[in-house]
C-alpha positions as CSV (number, residue, x, y, z in Angstrom):
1,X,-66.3,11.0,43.7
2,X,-64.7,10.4,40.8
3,X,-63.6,6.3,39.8
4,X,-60.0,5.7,38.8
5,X,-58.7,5.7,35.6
6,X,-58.0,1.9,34.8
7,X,-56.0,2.9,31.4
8,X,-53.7,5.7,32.1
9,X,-51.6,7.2,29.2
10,X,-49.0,5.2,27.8
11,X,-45.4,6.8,28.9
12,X,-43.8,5.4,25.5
13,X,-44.3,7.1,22.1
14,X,-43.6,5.4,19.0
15,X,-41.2,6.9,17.2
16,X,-42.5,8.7,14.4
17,X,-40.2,8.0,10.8
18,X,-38.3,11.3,9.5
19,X,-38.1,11.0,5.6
20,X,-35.6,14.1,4.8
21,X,-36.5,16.3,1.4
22,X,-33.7,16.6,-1.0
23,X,-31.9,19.8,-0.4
24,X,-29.0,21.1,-2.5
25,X,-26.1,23.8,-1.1
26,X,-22.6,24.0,-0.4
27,X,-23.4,22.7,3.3
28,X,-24.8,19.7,1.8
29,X,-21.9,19.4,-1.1
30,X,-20.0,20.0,1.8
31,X,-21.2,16.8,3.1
32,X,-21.1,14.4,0.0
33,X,-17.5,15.3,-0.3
34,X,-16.7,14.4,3.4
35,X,-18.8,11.1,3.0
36,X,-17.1,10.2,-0.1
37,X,-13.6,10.9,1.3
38,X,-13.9,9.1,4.8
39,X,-16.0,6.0,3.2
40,X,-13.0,6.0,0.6
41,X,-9.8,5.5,3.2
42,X,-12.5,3.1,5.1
43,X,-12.8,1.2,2.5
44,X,-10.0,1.4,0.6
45,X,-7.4,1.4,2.9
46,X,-6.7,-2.4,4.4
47,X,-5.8,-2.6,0.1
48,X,-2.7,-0.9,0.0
49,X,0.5,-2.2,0.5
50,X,3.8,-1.6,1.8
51,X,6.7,-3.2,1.5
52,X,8.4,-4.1,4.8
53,X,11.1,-6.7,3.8
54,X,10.5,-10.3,4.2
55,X,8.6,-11.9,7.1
56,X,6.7,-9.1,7.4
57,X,3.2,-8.1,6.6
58,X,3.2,-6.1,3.2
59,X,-0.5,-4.4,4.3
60,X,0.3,-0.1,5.0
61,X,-2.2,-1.1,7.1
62,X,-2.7,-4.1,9.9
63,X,-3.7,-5.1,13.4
64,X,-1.6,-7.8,13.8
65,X,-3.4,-9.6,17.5
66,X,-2.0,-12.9,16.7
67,X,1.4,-11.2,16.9
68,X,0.5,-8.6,18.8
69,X,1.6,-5.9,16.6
70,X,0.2,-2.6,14.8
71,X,1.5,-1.4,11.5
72,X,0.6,1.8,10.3
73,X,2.4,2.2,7.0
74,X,6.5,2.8,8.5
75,X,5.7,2.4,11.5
76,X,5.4,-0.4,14.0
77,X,3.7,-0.5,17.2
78,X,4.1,-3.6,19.9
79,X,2.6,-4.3,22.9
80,X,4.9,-2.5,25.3
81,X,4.6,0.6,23.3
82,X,0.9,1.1,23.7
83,X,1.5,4.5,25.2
84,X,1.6,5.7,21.6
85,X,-2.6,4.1,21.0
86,X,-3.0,6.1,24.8
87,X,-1.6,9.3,23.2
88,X,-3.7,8.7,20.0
89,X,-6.9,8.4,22.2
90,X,-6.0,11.3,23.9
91,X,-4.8,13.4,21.2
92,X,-8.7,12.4,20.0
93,X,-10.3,13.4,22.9
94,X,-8.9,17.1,23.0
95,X,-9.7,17.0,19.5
96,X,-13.5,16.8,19.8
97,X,-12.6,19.1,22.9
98,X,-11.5,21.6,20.8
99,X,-13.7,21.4,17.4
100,X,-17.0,21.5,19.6
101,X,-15.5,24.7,22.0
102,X,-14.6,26.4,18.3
103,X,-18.0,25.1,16.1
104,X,-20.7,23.5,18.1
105,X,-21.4,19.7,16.8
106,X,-19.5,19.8,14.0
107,X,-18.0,16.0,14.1
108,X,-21.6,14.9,15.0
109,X,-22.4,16.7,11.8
110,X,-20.7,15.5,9.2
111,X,-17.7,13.2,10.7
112,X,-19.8,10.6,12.7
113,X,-20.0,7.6,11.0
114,X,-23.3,7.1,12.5
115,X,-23.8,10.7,10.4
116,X,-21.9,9.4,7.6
117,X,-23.6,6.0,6.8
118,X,-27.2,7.7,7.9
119,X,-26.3,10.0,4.9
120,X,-25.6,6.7,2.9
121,X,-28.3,4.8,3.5
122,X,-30.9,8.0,3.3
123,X,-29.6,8.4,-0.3
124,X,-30.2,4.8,-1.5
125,X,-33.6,5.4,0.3
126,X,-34.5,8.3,-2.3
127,X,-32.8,6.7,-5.1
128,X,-35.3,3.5,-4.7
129,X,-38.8,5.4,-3.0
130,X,-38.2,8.8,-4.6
131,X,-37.8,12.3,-2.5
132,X,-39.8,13.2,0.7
133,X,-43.1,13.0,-0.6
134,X,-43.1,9.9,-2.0
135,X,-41.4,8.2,0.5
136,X,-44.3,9.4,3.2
137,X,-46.6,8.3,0.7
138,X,-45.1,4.9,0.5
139,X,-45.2,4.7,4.3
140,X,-48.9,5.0,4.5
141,X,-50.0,3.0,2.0
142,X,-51.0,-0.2,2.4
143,X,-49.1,-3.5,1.6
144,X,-48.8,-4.1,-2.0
145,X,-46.6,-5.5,-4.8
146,X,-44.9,-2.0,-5.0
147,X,-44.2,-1.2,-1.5
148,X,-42.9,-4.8,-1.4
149,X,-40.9,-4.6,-4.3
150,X,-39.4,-1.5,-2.6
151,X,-39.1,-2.4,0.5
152,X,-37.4,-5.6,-0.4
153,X,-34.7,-3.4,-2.9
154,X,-34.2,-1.2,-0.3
155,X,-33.6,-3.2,2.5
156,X,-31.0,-5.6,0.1
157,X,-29.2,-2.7,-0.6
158,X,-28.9,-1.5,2.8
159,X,-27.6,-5.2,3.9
160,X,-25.5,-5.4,1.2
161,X,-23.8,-1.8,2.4
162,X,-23.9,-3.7,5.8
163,X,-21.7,-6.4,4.7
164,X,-19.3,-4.4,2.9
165,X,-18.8,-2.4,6.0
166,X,-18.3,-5.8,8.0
167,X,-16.0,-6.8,5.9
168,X,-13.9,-4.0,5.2
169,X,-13.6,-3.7,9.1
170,X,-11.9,-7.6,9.5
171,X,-10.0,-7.0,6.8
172,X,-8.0,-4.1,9.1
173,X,-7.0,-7.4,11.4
174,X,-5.2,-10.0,8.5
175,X,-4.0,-9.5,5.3
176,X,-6.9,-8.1,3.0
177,X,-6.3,-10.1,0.2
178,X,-5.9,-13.6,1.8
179,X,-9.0,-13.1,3.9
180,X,-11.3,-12.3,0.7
181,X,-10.0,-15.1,-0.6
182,X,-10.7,-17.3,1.9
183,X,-14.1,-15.5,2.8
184,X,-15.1,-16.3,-1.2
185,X,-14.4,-19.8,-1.2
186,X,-15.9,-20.1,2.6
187,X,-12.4,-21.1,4.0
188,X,-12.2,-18.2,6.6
189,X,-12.6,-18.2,10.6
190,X,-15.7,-18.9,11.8
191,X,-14.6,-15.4,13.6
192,X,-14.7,-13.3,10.1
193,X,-18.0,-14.4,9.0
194,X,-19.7,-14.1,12.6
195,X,-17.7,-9.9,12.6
196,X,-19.2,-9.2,9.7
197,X,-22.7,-10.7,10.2
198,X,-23.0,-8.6,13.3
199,X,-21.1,-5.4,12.0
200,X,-24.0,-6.2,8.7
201,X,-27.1,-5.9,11.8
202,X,-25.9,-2.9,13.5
203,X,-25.3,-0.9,10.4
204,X,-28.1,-1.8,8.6
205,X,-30.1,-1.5,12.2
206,X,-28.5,2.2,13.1
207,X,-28.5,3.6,9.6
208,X,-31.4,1.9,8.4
209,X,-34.0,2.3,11.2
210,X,-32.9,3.3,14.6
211,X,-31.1,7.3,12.7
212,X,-31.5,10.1,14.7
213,X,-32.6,7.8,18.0
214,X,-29.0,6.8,17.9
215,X,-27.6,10.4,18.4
216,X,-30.4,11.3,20.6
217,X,-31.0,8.4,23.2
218,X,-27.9,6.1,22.7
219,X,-24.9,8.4,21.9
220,X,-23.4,10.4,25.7
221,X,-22.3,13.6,23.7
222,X,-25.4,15.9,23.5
223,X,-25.5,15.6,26.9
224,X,-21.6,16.6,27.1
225,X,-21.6,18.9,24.6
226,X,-22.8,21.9,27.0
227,X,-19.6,22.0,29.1
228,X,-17.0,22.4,25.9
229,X,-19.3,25.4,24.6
230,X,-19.8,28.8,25.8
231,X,-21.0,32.3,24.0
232,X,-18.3,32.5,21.4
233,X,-19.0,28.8,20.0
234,X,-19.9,29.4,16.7
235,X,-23.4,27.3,16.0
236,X,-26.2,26.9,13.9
237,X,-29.7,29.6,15.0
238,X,-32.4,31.3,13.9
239,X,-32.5,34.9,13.7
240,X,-35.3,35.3,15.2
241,X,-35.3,39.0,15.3
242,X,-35.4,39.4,11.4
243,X,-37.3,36.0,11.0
244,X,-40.4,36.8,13.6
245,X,-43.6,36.8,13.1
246,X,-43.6,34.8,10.1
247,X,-45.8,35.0,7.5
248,X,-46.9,36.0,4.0
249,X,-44.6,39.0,2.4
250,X,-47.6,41.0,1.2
251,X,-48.5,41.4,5.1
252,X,-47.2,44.3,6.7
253,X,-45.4,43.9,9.6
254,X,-44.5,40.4,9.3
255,X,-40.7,39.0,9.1
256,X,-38.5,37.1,6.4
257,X,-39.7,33.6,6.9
258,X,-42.4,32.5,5.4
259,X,-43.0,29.9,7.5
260,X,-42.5,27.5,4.6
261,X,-41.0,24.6,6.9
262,X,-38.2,23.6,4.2
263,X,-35.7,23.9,7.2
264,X,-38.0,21.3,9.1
265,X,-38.7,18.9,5.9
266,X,-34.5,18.8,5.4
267,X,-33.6,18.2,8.9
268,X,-32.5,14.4,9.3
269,X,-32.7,14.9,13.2
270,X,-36.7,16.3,12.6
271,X,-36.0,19.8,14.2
272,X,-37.2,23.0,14.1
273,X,-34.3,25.4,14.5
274,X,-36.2,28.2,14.9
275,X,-37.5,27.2,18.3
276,X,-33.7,27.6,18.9
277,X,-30.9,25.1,19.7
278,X,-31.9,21.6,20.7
279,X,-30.0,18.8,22.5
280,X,-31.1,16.9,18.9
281,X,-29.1,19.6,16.5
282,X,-26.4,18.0,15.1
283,X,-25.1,21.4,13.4
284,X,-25.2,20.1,10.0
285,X,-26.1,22.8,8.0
286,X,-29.0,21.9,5.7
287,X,-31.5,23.6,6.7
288,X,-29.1,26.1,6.1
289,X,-29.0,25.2,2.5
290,X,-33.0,25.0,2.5
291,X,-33.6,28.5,4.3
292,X,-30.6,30.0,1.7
293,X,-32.7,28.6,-1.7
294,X,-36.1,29.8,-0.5
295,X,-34.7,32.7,0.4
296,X,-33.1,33.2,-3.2
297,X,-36.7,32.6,-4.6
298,X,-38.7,35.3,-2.3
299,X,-36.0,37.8,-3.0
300,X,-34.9,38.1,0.6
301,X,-31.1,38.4,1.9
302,X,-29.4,34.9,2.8
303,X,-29.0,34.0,6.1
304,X,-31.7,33.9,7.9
305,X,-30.5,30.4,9.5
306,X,-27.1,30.6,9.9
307,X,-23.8,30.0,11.6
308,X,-22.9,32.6,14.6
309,X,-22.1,32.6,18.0
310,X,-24.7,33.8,21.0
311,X,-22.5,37.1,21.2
312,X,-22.8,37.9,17.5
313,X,-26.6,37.6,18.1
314,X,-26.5,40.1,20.8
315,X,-24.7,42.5,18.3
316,X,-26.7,41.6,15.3
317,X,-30.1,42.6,17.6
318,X,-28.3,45.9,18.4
319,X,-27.2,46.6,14.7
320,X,-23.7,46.1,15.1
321,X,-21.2,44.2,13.6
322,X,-20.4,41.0,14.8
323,X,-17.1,39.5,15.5
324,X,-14.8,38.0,13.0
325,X,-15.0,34.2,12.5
326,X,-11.4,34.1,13.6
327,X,-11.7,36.3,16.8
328,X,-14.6,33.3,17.8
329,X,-12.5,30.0,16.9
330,X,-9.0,31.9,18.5
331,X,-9.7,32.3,22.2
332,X,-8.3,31.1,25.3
333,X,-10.2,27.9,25.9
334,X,-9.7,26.7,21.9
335,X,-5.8,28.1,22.1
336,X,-5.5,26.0,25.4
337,X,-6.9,22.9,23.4
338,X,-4.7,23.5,20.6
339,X,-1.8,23.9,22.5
340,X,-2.6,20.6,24.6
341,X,-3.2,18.9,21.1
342,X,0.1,20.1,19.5
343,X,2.0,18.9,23.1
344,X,0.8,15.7,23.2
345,X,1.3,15.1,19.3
346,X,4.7,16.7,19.4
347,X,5.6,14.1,22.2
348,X,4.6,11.2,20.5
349,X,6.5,12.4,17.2
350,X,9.8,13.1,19.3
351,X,8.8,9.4,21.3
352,X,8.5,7.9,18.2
353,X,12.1,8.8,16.2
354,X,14.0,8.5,19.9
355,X,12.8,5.1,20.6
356,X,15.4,2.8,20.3
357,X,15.8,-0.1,17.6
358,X,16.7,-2.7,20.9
359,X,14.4,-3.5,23.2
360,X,15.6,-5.1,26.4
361,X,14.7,-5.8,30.3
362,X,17.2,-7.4,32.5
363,X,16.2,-8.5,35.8
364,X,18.8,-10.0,38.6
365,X,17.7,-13.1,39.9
366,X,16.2,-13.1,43.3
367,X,16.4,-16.4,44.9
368,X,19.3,-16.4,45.7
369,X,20.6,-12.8,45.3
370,X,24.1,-14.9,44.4
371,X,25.8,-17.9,44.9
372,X,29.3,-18.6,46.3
373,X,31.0,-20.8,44.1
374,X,34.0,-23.5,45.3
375,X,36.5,-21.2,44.6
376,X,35.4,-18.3,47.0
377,X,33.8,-16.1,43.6
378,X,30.3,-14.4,43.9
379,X,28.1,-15.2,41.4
380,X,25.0,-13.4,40.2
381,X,22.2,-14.6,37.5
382,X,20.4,-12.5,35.3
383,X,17.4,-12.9,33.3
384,X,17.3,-11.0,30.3
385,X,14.2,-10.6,27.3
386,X,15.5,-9.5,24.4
387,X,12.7,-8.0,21.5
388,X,13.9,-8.7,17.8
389,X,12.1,-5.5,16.0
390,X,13.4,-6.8,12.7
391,X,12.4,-8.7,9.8
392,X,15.5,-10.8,10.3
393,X,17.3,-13.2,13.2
394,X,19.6,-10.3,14.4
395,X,22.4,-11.4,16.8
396,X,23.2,-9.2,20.0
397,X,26.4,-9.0,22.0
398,X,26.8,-8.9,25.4
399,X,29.4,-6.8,27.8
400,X,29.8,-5.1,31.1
401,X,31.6,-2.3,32.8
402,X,32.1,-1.9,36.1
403,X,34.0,-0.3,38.8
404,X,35.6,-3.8,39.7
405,X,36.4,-6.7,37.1
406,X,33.4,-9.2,36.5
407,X,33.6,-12.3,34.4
408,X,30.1,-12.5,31.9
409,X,28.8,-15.8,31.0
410,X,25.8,-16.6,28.6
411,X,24.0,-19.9,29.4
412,X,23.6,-22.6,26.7
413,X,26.5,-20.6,24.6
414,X,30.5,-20.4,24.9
415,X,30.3,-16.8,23.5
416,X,28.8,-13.5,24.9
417,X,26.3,-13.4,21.8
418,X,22.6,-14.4,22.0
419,X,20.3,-15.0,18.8
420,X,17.2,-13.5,19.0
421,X,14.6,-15.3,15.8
422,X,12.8,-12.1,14.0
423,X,9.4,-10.4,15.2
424,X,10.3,-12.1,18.4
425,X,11.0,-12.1,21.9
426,X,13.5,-14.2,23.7
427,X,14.6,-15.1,27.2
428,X,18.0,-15.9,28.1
429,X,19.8,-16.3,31.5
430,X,23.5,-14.4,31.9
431,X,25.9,-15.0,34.9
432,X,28.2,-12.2,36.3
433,X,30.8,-13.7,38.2
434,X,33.1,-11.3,41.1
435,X,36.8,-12.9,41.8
436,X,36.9,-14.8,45.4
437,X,38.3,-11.7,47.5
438,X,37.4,-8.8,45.2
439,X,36.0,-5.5,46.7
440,X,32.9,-6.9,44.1
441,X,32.6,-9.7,45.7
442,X,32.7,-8.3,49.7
443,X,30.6,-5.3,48.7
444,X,26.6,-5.6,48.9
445,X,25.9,-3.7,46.4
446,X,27.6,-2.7,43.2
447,X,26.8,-0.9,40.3
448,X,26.8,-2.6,36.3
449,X,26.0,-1.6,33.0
450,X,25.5,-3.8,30.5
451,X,25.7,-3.4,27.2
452,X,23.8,-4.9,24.3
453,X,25.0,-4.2,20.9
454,X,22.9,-5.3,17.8
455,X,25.4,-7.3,15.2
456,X,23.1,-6.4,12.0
457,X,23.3,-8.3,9.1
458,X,26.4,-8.7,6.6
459,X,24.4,-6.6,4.3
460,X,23.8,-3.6,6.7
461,X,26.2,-4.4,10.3
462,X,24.6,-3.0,13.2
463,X,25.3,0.1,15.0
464,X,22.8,0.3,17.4
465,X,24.0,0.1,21.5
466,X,22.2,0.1,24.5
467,X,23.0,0.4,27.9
468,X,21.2,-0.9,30.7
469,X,22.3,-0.3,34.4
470,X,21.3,-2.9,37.3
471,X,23.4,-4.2,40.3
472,X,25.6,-6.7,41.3
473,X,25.2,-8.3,45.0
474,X,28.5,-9.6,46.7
475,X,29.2,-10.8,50.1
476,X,28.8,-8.1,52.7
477,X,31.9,-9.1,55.7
């Protein structure tokens, strides 16, 4: 009879540190230029201005919360507009949709900014330890002045690179300059320091430390990936069939690779794409790059690792010719993405140059639907919210057609005109008023438009006329 095993295996494994070898091709150039580009408008663009008259933020570039506002160089967004941030969202959505059905993990790749700042932080790494080698070296030795030394450069890099990335994000919320200012001379929100401590942690955290455990364990679209692909996606593989077995060249019989592990030691995810795609594969082409060099030195053809789809692989073991590139990314699931894509952007364009220049609600008054004055007249109330888009107090008229007669009063004023202060939102109350014996005033309900009419300024009048329709409620006999 056996006895029980009082110290079963452990069900956690310590996550062993992947230390990336140098690698140079144009997947990898590729990549610098992307990282160098999106860390570039990241960085750079809460900086730029734009003039938008006065009053007005000059940053091309701000989320206004206090005033609830979002300007994206001409073009303002306020709170009842958010459809436009939906359609953005979306727009994003069929995006990835699309890219993945046509190339696999391509954003995960080399768009991510996990990806991105990974890249970042990798290439201080080797800067300050050296390349692969000397990095695992580094990580087995013992404590000592120069691991310390190292360590402690590295880390202050990476925090430093933290920090920048911290602050560059509040800076999208108030105007850039201001805030550095203030942030300098320790005058800012409690609010912008605690952002940027905490946007400081994760970066340095993710990029730093946690890598590919991030895309593997903590991001949802490996697992989601597998729906938006099908035979024609175009992704990274082995070619197995020309590859296999591997071994020395001067062995007959044996395939192209060499089993030299360059695709393993480059792979920032610790892969090895030859025991074929992986829920880890992030598509991003080095060991592309790596199997492509080796394969210059041994005299062998390039691609061995490759781009290609799982139908080209099916031709490719049958000696044919595989499909065109195009003929993979143009079928009717990426067409149906692209068309959804081009819809929804399309509507927001046309939603964004038809939107009017006045925004107003009018709402009748409920309690009571209208009031009998002395005289026998019906009279109605009318609250209306009137949004100042402008830089500028803008004055807006008032009138009313109708099938019947109807006298308009504005409360608090002796004229139909109400002043609305810029970048604001005001509230006024307006009477309608239906002569004592009118068919108005003995009908229940009757249809009104009103009309609002932007006044302008004396240096540009105002054109701009909306109509709004709502009812008038008389005195049913």
């Amino acid at each position: 009879m056996s006895t029980p095993d009082t110290n079963p295996p452990s069900l956690y494994a310590a996550r062993e540190p992947i230390f990336p070898r140098r690698v140079y091709g144009k997947f990898r150039t590729l990549k610098w230029w992307l990282l160098a580009v999106m860390l570039g408008i990241y960085y750079v663009l809460p900086w730029i201005r734009w003039d938008r008259g006065p009053s007005l933020p000059d940053q091309a570039v701000l989320l206004d919360l206090g005033n609830r506002r979002f300007f994206f160089f001409m073009i303002e967004i306020w709170p009842h507009e958010f459809y436009f941030v939906a359609g953005l969202l979306i727009m994003a959505g069929l995006g990835l949709f699309l890219f993945t059905s046509a190339a696999g993990r391509i954003w995960c790749g080399y768009a991510c900014p996990q990806t991105v700042w990974t890249d970042l932080y990798i290439l201080v790494e080797r800067w300050i330890e050296g390349d692969r080698n000397a990095r695992i070296r580094l990580h087995r030795q013992a404590w000592n002045g120069e691991k310390i030394r190292k360590r402690a450069i590295k880390w202050t890099v990476w925090f430093l690179i933290g920090l920048a990335t911290g602050g560059a994000w509040v800076f999208y919320f108030t105007d850039a300059p201001t805030l550095m200012h203030n942030l300098l001379t320790g005058q800012a929100h409690p609010i912008a320091y605690t952002t940027m401590l905490i946007l400081a942690a994760t970066t340095f955290a993710f990029a730093g430390f946690a890598r590919e455990q991030m895309c593997i364990y903590a991001c949802p679209w490996p697992r989601i990936q597998a729906a938006m692909m099908d035979e024609d996606t175009i992704t990274i593989a082995y070619r197995d069939w020309r590859g296999e077995p591997r071994g020395k060249q001067d062995v007959a019989g044996n395939g192209d690779c060499i089993d030299c592990m360059a695709c393993v030691n480059v792979c920032p995810m610790g892969i090895d794409i030859r025991n074929g795609q992986q829920l880890a594969c992030i598509t991003c082409g080095l060991c592309i790059d790596a199997c492509n060099d080796m394969m210059d030195k041994i005299g062998k053809p390039r691609g061995l690792i490759g781009y290609l789809a799982l139908t080209d692989e099916k031709a490719e073991r049958e000696g044919k010719t595989p499909k065109s590139v195009w003929s993979h990314v143009f079928r009717p699931r990426t067409i149906l993405y692209t068309l959804l894509w081009g819809g929804v952007g399309v509507g927001l364009v046309v939603a964004l140059f038809l939107r009017s220049e006045i925004d107003v609600n009018i709402t009748p008054v409920r309690n009571p639907t209208y009031v009998m004055l002395s005289d026998g007249a019906i009279r109605n109330a009318y609250d209306i919210r009137l949004r100042n888009k402008h830089g500028e107090e803008r004055w807006y008229d008032i009138s009313v057609t109708s099938a019947e007669p109807l006298d308009v009063a504005v409360e608090g004023t002796q004229d139909l005109r109400i002043k609305v202060p810029a970048n604001e939102t005001y509230e006024a109350r307006f009477y309608l008023t239906a002569p004592a014996g009118s068919t108005a005033a003995k009908t229940g309900r009757s249809e009104v438009t009103v009309w609002i009419a932007d006044e302008g300024t004396a240096a540009q009048p105002g054109k701009e006329r909306v109509a709004k329709e709502t009812v008038f409620n008389g005195k049913e006999d």
